[in-house]
C-alpha positions, 0 to 999 in steps of 0.5 A: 485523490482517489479513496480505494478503501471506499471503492473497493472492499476487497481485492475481489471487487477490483475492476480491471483498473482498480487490480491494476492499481493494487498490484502497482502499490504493492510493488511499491510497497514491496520495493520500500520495504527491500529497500529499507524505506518502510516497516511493516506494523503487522496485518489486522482482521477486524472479524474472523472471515474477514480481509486482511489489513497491511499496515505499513509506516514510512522510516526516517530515510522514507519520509526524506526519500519520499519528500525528494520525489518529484513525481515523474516516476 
């Protein structure tokens, strides 16, 4: 399983690869939260110049949609 936390500190030093990556989660994520499927916990900084952290959590209805994925998507 690919860490992206440990590859990548910030968007910043995304290679091509890894930009593309992001943007793809964050639509995913962006998809889950319209559809109700997630609940957006709040951002975090853990110093003042420091990059943001999203921190989002799966409802009920997500686990179950999640669990149902077969992974041809």
């Amino acid at each position: 399983m690919l860490n992206l936390k440990k590859i990548f500190l910030k968007k910043s030093d995304f290679n091509k690869t890894g930009l593309n990556i992001y943007t793809k989660i964050n639509r995913y994520i962006n998809e889950f939260f319209e559809a109700n499927l997630i609940v957006d916990m709040g951002n975090k900084q853990k110093h003042i110049f420091g990059a943001n952290t999203k921190l989002v959590v799966l409802k009920n209805t997500g686990a179950v949609f999640v669990d149902g994925l077969n992974q041809n998507f």
